[in-house]
C-alpha positions as CSV (number, residue, x, y, z in Angstrom):
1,X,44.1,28.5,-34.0
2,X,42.2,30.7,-31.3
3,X,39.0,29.2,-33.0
4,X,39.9,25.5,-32.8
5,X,40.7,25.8,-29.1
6,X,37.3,27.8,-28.4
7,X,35.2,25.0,-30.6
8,X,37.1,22.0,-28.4
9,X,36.4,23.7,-25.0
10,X,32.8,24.3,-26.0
11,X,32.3,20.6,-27.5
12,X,33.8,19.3,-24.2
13,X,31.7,21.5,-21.9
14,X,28.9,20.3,-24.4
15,X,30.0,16.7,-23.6
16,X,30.3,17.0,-20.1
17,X,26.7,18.4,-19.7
18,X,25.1,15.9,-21.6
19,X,26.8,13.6,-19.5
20,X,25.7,15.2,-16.1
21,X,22.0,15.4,-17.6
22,X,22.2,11.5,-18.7
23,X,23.7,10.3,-15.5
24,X,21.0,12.1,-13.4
25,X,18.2,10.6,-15.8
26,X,19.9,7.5,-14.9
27,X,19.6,8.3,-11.6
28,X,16.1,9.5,-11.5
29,X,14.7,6.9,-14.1
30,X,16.8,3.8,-13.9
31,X,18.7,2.4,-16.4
32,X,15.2,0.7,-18.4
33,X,15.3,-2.3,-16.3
34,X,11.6,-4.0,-16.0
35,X,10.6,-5.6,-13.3
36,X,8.9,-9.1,-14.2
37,X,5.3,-8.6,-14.1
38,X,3.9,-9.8,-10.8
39,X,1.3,-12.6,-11.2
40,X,-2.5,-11.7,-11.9
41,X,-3.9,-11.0,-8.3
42,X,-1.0,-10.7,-6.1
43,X,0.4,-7.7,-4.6
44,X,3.8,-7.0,-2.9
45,X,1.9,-5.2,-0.2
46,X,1.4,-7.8,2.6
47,X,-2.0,-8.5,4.7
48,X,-2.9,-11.6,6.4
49,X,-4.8,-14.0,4.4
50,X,-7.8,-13.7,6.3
51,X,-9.2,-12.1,9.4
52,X,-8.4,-8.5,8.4
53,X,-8.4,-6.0,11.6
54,X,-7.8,-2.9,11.9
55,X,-4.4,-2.7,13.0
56,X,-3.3,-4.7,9.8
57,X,-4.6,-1.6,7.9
58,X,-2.9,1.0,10.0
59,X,0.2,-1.1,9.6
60,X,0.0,-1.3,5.8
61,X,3.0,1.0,4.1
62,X,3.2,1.1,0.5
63,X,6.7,1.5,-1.5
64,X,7.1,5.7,-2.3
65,X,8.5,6.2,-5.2
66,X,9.1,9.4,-7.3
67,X,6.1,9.9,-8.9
68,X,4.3,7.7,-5.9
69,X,1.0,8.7,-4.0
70,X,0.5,11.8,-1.6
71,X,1.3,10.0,1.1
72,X,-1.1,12.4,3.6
73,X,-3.8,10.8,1.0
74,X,-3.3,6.9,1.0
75,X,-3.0,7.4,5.1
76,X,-6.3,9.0,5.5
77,X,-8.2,6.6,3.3
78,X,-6.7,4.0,5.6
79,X,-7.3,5.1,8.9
80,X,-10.6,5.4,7.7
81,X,-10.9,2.4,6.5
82,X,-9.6,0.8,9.6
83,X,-11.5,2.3,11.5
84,X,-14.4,0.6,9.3
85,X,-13.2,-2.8,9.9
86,X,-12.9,-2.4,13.8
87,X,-16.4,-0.9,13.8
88,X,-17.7,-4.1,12.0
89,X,-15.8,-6.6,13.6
90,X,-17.6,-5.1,17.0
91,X,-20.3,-5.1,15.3
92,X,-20.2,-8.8,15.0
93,X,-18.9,-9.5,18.1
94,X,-22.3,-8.1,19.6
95,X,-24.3,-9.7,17.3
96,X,-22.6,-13.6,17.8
97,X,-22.7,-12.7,21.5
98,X,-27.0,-12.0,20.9
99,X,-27.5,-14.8,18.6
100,X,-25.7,-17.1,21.8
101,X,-28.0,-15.6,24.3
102,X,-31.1,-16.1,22.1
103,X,-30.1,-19.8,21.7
104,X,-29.1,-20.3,25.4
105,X,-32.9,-18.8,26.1
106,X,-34.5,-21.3,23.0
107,X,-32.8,-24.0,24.7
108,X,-33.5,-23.0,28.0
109,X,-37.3,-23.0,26.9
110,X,-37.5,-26.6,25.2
111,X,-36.2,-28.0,28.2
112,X,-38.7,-26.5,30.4
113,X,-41.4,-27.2,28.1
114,X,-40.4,-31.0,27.7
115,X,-40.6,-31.0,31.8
């Protein structure tokens, strides 16, 4: 009798830990769910369409998940790249502000030489 009582304890303590083990998996995993695929191109990560500045970068977050990205990682490569796209977009900026002065001065000429 002693060794019924001792087999039903240990095949409910077996039960109960398979049950704490599966509910944690559930936990941890999900329950198998997918997620319908996202369509070719797209991303849930927003940025504006066009006109990407810096800022937009240094604002982008991406979803963590358990087995994500090192986050100190993904934040580095986009402050960097931020900082890329400010430099550019000054870049620009000088150069569309040069090309208007050179075509103020080409102007500036014809009408002088047609005087």
């Amino acid at each position: 009798m002693a060794t019924v009582a001792s087999a039903l304890i240990y095949l409910f303590a077996v039960l109960a830990v398979a049950a704490v083990v599966y509910l944690l998996a559930t936990l941890v995993f999900g329950r198998g769910e997918e997620l319908s695929p996202l369509p070719p191109g797209s991303t849930p990560t927003r940025l504006p369409p066009a006109d990407v500045e810096g800022s937009d970068v240094r604002a982008l977050r991406f979803q963590q998940v358990l087995r994500g990205y090192k986050a100190s990682e993904v934040d580095w490569a986009l402050e960097r790249l931020a900082g890329e796209i400010d430099e550019l977009h000054g870049r620009i900026a000088v150069l569309e502000r040069q090309l208007d002065v050179a075509g103020e001065q080409l102007k500036a000429r014809a009408e002088d030489s047609e005087d």
